[in-house]
matplotlib code that plots the C-alpha trace (Angstrom):
import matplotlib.pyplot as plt

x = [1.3, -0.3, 0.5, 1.9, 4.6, 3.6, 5.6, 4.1, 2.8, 1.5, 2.2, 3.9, 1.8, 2.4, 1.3, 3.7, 5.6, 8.0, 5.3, 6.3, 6.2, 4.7, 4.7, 1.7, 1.4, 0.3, 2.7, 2.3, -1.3, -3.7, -5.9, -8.7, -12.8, -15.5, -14.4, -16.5, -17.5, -15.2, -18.6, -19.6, -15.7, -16.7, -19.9, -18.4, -15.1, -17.4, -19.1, -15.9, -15.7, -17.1, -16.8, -15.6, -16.8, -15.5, -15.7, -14.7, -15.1, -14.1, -13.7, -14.4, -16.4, -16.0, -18.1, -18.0, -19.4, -19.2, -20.5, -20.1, -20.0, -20.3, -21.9, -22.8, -21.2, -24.2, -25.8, -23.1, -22.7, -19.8, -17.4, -17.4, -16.6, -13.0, -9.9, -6.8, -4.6, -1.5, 1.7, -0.5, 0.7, 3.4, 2.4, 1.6, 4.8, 6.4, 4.5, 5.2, 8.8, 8.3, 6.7, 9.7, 11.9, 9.5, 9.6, 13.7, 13.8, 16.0, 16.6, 15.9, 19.8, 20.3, 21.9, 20.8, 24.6, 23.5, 19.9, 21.1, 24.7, 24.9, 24.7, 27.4, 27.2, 28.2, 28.0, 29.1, 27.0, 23.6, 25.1, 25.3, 21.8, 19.7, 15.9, 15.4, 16.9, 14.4, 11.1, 12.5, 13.2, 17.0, 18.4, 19.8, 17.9, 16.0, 12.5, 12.4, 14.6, 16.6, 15.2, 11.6, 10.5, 11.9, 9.5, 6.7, 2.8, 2.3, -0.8, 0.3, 3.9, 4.6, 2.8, 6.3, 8.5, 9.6, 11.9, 14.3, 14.1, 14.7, 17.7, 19.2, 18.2, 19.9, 23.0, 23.4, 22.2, 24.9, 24.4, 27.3, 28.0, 26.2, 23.5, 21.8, 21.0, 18.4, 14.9, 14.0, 10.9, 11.7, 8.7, 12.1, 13.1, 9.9, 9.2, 12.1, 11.8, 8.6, 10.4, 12.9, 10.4, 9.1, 11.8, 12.7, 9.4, 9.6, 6.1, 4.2, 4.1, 0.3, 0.2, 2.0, -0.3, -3.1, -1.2, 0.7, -1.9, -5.5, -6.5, -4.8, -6.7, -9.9, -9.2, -11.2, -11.3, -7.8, -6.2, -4.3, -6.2, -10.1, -12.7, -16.0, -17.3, -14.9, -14.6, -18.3, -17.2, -14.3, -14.8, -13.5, -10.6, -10.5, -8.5, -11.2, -13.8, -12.4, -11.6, -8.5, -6.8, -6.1, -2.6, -0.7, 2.5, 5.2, 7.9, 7.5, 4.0, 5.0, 5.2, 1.9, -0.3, -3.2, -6.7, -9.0, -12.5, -13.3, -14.4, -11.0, -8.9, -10.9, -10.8, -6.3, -6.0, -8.2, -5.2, -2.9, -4.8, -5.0, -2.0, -2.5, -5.9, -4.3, -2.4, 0.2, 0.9, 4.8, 4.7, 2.7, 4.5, 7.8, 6.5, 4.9, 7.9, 11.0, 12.2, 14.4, 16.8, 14.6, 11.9, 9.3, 9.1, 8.5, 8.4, 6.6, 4.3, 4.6, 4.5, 3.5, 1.4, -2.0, -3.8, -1.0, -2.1, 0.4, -1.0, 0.1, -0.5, 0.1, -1.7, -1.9, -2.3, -2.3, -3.1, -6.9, -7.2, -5.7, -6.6, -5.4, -5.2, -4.7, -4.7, -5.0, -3.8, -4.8, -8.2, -8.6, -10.3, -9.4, -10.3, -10.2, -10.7, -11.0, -11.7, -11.4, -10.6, -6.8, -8.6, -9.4, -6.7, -7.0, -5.2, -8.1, -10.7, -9.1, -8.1, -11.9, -12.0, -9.5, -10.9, -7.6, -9.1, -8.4, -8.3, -12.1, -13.3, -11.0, -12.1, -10.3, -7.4, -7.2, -5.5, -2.9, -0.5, 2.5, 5.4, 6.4, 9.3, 7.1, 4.6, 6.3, 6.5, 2.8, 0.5, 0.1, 2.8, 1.9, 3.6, 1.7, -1.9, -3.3, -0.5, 0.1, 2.2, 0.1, 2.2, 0.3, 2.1, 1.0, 2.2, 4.8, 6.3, 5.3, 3.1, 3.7, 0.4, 0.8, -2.6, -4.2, -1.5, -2.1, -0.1, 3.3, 5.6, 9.1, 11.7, 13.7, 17.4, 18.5, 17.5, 14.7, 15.1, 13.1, 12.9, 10.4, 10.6, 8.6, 11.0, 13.9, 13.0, 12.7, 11.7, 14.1, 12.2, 13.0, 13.5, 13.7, 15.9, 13.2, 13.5, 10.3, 9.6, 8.6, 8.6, 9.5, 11.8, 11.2, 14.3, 13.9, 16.1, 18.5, 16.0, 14.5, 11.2, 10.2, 7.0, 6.2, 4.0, 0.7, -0.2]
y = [91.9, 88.6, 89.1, 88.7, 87.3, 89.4, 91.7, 92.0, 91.6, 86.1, 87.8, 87.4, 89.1, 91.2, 88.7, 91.6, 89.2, 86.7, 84.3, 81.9, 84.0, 81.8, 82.8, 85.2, 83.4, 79.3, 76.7, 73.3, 72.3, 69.8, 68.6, 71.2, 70.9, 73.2, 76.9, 79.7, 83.2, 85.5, 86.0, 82.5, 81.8, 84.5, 83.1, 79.7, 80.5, 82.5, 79.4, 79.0, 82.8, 82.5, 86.1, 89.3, 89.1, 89.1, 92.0, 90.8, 93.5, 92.5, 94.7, 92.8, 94.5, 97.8, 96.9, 96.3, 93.6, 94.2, 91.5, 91.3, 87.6, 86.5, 89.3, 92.5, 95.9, 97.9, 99.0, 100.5, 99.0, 96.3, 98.6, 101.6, 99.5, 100.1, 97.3, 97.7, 96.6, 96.0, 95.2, 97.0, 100.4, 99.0, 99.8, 103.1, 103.7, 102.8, 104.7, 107.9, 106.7, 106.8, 109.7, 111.7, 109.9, 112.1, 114.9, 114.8, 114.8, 111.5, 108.7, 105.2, 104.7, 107.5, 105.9, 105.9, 107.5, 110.2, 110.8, 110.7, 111.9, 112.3, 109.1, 107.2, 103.4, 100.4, 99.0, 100.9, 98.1, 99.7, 103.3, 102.0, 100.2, 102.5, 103.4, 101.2, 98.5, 98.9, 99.4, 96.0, 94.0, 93.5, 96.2, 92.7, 94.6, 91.8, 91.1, 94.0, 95.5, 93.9, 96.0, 96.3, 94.0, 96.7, 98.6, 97.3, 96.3, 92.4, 93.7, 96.7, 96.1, 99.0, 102.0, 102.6, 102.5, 106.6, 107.5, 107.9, 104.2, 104.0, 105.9, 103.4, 101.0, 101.7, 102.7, 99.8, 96.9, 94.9, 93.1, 91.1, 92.8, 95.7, 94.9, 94.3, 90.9, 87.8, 89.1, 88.9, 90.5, 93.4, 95.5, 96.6, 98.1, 99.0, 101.4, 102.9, 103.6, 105.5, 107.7, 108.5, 109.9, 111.5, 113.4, 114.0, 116.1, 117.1, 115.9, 113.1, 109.9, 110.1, 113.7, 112.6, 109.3, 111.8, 114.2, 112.7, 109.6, 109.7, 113.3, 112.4, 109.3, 110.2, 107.8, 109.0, 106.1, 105.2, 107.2, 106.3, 108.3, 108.4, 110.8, 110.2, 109.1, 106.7, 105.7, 104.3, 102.2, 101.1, 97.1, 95.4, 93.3, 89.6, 86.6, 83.6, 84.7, 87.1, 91.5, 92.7, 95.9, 98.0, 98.5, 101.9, 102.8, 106.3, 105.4, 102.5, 103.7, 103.0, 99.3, 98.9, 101.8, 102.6, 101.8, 101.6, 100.1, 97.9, 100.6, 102.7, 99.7, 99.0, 102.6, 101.9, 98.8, 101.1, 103.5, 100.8, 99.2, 102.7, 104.7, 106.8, 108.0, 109.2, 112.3, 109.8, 108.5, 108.6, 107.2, 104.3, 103.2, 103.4, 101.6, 98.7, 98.8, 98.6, 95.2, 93.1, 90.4, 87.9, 89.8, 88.7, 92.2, 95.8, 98.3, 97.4, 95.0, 91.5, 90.1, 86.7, 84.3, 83.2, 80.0, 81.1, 85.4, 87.9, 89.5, 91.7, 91.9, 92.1, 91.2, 92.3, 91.2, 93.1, 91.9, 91.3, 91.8, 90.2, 91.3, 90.9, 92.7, 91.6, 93.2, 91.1, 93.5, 91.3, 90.7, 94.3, 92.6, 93.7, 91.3, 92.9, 90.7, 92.2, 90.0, 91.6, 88.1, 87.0, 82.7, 83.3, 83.2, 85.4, 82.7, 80.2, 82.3, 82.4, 78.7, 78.7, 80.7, 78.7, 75.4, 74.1, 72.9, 74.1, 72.0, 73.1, 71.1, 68.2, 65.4, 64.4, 62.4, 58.6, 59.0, 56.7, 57.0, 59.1, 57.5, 56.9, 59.6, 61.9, 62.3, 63.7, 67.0, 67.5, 69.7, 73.9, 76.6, 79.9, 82.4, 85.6, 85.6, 85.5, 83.2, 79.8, 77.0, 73.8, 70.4, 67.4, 64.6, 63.0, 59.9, 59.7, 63.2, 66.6, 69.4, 72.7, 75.4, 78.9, 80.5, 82.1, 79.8, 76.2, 73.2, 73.2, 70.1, 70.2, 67.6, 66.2, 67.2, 66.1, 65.5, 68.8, 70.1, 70.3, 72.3, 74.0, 72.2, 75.5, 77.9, 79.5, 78.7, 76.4, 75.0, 74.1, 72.3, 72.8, 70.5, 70.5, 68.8, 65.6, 65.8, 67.0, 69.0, 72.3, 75.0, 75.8, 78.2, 79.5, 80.3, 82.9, 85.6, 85.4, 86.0, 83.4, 83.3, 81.2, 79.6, 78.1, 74.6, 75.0, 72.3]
z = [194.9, 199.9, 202.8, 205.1, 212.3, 215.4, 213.4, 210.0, 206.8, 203.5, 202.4, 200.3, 202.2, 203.6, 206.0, 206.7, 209.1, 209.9, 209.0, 206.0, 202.6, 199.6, 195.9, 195.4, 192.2, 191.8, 191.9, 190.4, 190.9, 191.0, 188.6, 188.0, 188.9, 188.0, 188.3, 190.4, 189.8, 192.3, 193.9, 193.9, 195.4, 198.2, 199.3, 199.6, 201.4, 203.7, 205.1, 207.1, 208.4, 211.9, 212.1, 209.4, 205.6, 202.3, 199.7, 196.4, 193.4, 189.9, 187.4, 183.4, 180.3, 181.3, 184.4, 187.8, 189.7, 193.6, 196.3, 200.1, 201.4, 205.5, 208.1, 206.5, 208.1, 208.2, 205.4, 203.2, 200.0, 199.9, 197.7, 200.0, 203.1, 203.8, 204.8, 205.9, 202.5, 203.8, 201.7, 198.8, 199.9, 198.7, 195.2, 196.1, 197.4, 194.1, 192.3, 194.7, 193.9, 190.3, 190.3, 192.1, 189.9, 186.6, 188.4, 188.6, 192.8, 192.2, 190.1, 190.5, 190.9, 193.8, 197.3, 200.5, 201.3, 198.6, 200.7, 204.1, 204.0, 207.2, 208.7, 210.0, 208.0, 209.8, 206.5, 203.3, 201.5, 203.1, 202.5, 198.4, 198.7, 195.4, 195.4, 192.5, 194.6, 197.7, 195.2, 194.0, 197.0, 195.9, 198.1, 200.5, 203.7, 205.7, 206.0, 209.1, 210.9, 213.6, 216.6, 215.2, 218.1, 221.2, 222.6, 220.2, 221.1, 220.1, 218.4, 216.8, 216.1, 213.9, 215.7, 217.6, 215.0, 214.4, 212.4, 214.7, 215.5, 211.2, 211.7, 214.3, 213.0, 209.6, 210.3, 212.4, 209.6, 207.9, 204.9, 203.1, 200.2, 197.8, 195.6, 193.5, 195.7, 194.4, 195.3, 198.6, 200.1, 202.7, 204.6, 206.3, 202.4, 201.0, 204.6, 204.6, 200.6, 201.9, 204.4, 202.1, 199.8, 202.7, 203.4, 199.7, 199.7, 202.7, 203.8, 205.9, 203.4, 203.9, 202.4, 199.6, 199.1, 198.9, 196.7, 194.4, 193.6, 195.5, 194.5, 190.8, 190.1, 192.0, 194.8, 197.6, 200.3, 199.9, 203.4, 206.6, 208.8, 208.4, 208.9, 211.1, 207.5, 206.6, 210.1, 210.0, 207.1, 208.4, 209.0, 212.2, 212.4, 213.4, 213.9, 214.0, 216.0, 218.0, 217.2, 217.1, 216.9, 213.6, 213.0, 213.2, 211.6, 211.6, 209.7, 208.0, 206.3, 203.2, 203.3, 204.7, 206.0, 203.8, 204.2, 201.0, 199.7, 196.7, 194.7, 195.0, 194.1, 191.0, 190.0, 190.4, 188.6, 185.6, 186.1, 185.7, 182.8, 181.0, 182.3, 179.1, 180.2, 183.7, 184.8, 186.2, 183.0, 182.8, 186.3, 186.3, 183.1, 184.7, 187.8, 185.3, 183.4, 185.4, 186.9, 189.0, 187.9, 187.3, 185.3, 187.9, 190.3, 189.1, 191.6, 193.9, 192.0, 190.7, 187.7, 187.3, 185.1, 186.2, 184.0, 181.9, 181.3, 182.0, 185.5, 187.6, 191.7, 195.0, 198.1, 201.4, 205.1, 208.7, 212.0, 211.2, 207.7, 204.3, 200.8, 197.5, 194.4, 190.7, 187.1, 183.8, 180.7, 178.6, 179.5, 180.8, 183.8, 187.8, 190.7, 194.3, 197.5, 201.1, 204.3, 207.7, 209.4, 208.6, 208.8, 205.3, 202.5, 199.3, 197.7, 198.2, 197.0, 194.3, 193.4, 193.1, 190.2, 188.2, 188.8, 191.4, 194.6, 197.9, 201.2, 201.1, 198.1, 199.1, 201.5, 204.4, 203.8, 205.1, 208.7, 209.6, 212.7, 212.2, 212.8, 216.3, 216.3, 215.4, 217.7, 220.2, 217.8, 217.2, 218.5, 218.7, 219.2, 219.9, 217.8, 219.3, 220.8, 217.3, 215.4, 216.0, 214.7, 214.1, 214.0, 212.3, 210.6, 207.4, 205.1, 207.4, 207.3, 209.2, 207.8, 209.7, 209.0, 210.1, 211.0, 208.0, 206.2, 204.2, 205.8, 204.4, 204.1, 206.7, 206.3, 208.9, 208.5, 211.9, 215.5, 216.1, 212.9, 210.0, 206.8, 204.1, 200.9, 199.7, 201.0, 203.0, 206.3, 208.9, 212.3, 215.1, 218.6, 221.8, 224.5, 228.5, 230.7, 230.7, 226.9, 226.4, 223.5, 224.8, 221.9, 218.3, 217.0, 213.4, 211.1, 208.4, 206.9, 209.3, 212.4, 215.0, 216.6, 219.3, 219.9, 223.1, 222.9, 224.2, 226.6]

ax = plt.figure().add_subplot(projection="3d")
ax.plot(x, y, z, "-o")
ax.set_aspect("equal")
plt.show()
């Protein structure tokens, strides 16, 4: 529930971006080799972390098992050190969702056009879009908003967005037709589901967070903004070996805001293990129970199968930090990762665990030279200052990796363009008047990013 471009957050994560979304769940895999504890997973992965450390927390027996892997952040013991979580809010803004939806402020089938009556619609299909369509990621809104980008820091490409800006934004979006539309994942949706909320009540979405589901459940490092306490805990971001900045967000909170330690996130997958045990009760069965289409998304969480057990997730990922976040009902077992250095991929870390190797167990493939048309395509393209496009070519095809992201397959459709066999998207090259390639452009729900070719 992983995630995940300059403008957020693999997720399907949210790296909360226009970087390339993959299934938070595995696809087919390879043949499987000796699994490792989470902790065990941790401590290896962390041999490739030249800077950050992983927090992994798993929750199995009725107890608790909490490690910190890589450099230490002071002496504070791994499950109070507090992470950005990303796309995880976006549980938490379900469950706010589901909540106001018990306590008869609206129902999952109330319209945007019913909230905000007084906006002027370019599209009647977004004035029809529902709440149970946003918490589901069918509402047809894309991946952000069209003008996220104006006015916005590289590094901190939310902290401008106001809701104002929302408002704009909104009543100028056009989709095709109204919904409910096949799943497709929307931080532009799941932020504005947050605001919404926030006006409903009439409060910061924050407050409500706090309110409605931190002081319930006893969650009492799970915030946006921290005190001199929490601050001291607070890790440092990093892409590779270098700090970056937190991110900040107004009014698209909800799909990516909150901060939270190992500890707090074990204490919400109990809540969703035991809902019955909970003052939330009602809500977090409604948030568990209701689904998209295709069975496969509640509100605001996945569903999925993992080594073939019912398990539901999400994951998370900011400009420095990715996480993830999983609950096995069956098992009654939790497993929590946290790494303030977006090199590292959740995903991986767990492979470990269920015996399917990663590209770190594996040795180097046999090199041979790519075909002579394609060498002119490889090298790096720099997305932002922290992403880059990375261009290699093997058994004859190219393999396009994302930072923070495993190489992907791209097939040649025509001259400078290639597509994802894995998903919607794909990569267009640029050329100068010599015919030199000089840049990539990446395709994706309907937007285009360019990345110039480092030299």
């Amino acid at each position: 529930m992983k995630v995940f471009n300059p403008w957020l957050l693999i997720s399907h994560v949210f790296i909360v971006s226009l970087t390339i979304i993959l299934p938070l769940a595995a696809q087919t895999e390879p043949a499987k080799i000796e699994p490792l504890s989470l902790k065990a997973a941790a401590q290896k992965m962390a041999q490739h972390l030249p800077a950050g450390c992983i927090v992994t927390a798993e929750f199995k027996n009725q107890a608790t098992d909490s490690a910190v892997a890589g450099a230490p952040h002071g002496d504070f013991p791994p499950d109070k050190l507090l992470f950005e979580i990303g796309s995880i809010s976006k549980v938490f803004t379900s469950l706010l969702l589901a909540q106001a939806v018990i306590e008869k402020r609206v129902t999952l089938d109330t319209s945007l056009k019913q909230l905000l009556p007084e906006h002027n619609y370019t599209s009647p299909e977004v004035a029809n879009i529902t709440l149970r369509q946003l918490a589901t990621h069918t509402s047809g809104l894309p991946r952000l908003p069209g003008i996220l980008s104006l006015g916005a820091e590289q590094l901190n490409p939310y902290a401008h967005f106001d809701r104002a800006t929302l408002d704009t934004a909104l009543v100028h979006t056009i989709i095709p037709d109204s919904g409910p539309h096949p799943w497709s994942y929307s931080n532009y949706g799941a932020g504005l589901l947050g605001d919404l909320l926030s006006r409903t009540y009439e409060k910061p979405w924050p407050e409500l967070v706090q309110e409605k589901i931190c002081i319930p459940l006893g969650l009492i490092d799970t915030t946006v903004s921290l005190s001199p306490d929490q601050q001291k805990r607070f890790t440092l971001p990093h892409h590779d070996s270098e700090k970056v900045k937190p991110w900040t967000f107004q009014a698209l909170a909800g799909a990516g805001a909150l901060r939270s330690t190992a500890a707090d996130l074990i204490t919400f997958g109990q809540a969703l293990l035991n809902p019955e045990n909970t003052p939330l009760a009602d809500a977090i069965t409604l948030m568990i129970k209701e689904r998209s289409e295709d069975g496969k998304h509640g509100l605001g969480i996945a569903h999925y199968l993992s080594l073939g057990q019912a398990t539901m997730g999400h994951n998370g990922g900011t400009g420095g930090f990715v996480s993830s976040f999983e609950v096995f009902p069956k098992t009654n077992t939790i497993k929590v990762i946290l790494i303030n250095n977006i090199l590292v991929n959740p995903s991986d870390i767990l492979k470990m665990t269920r015996g399917i190797p990663t590209p770190y167990d594996q040795a180097p493939a046999q090199k041979t030279p790519p075909p002579t048309e394609l060498i002119p395509y490889l090298g790096s393209y720099q997305l932002t200052p922290s992403l880059k496009f990375t261009i290699t070519a093997t058994d004859g095809h190219l393999m396009a990796k994302l930072t923070g992201q495993p190489s992907l397959p791209v097939e040649q459709k025509r001259k400078d363009w290639f597509e994802y066999r894995a998903v919607k998207a794909a990569l267009e090259f640029e050329r100068d008047q010599n015919d030199k390639i000089i840049a990539l452009k990446l395709h994706q729900n309907g937007l285009i990013q360019r990345a110039p070719k480092n030299q």
